[in-house]
C-alpha positions in Angstrom: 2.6 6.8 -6.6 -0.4 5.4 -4.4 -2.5 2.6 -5.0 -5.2 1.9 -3.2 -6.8 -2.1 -3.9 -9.6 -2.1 -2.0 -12.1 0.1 -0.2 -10.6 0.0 3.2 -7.2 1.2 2.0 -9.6 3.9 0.5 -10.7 4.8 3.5 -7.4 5.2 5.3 -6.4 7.4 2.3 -9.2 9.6 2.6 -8.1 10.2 6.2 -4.9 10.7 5.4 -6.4 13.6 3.1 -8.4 15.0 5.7 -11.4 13.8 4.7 -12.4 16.3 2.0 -16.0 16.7 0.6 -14.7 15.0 -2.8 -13.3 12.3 -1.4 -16.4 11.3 1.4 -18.8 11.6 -2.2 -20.7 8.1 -2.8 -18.9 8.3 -6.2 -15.8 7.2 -5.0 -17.1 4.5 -2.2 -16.1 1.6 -4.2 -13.5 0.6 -6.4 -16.4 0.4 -8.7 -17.1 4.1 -8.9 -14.1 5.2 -8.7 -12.7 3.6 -11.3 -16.4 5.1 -13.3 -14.7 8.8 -12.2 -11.3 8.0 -12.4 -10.1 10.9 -14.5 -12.0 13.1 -11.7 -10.6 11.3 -8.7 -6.9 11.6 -10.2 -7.5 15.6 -10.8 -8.3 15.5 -7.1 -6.0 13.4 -5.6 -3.1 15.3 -7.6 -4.1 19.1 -6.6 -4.0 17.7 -3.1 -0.8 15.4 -3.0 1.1 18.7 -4.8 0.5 20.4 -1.0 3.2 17.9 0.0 6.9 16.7 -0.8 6.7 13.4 -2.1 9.0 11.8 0.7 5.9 13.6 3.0 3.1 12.3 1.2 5.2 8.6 0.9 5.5 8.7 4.7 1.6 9.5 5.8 0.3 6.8 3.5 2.6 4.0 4.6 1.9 5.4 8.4 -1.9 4.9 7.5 -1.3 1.8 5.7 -2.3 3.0 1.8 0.5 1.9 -0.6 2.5 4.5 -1.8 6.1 5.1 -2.9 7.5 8.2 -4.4 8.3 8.9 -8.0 11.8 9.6 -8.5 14.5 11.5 -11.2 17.2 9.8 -11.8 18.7 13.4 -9.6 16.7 12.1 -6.9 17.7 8.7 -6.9 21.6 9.5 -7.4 20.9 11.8 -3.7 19.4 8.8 -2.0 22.1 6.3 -3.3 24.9 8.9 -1.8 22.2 10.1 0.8 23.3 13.8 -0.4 26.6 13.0 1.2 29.9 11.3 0.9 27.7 8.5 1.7 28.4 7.7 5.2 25.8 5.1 5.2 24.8 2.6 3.2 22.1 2.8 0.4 20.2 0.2 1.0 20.0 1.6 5.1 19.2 4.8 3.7 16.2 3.4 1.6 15.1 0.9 4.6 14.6 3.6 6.8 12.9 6.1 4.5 10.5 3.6 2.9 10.3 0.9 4.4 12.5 -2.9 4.6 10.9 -3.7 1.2 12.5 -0.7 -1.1 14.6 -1.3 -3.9 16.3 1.0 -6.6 15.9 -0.7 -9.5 14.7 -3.1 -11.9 14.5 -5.7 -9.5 11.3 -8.3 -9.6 10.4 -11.3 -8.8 7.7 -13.8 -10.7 6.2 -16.2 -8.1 3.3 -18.9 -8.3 1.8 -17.1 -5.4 -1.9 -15.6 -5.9 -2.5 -12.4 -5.0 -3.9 -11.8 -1.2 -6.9 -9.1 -0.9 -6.6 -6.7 1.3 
């Protein structure tokens, strides 16, 4: 999963790409027009983020600074609970250091009376 919020973290994602013709198109400048060409813009992004794993792709968008996480089977989750192992380290370590201090496996959410900050 990525999600971009505003234009800059466009920008860094579009680097992260390589800066392909698609992407650099005035169509997709704004969150404005991209959400006009979204079904386009999703066809694009996919048939590029399918040249990488998803722990790959995870790892150069939170380098860049886009927000992405990878999308998990309940397989995939079960081999980073154990960490493909006899689970010689814990978990939550495991998860920290792939994605990041804020990971969780679950359901887990908060609600808070906090607004939203931009980017």
């Amino acid at each position: 999963m990525i999600a971009c919020h505003c234009d800059e973290e466009w920008e860094r994602l579009v680097e992260v790409m390589g800066a392909p013709s698609w992407a650099v198109s005035s169509k997709f400048a704004t969150v404005v027009g991209r959400l006009q060409h979204q079904k386009e813009l999703d066809e694009q992004i996919e048939a590029w983020s399918q040249t990488l794993s998803k722990y790959e792709l995870t790892e150069r968008c939170q380098a860049a600074g886009v927000r992405a996480l990878p999308v998990q089977s309940a397989e995939d989750r079960v081999e980073d609970w154990t960490g493909g192992s006899n689970g010689s380290t814990s978990s939550s370590d495991r998860a920290a250091d792939r994605y990041g201090a804020a990971a969780t496996f679950g359901g887990d959410f908060s609600v808070s009376d906090r607004a939203h900050e931009p980017c």
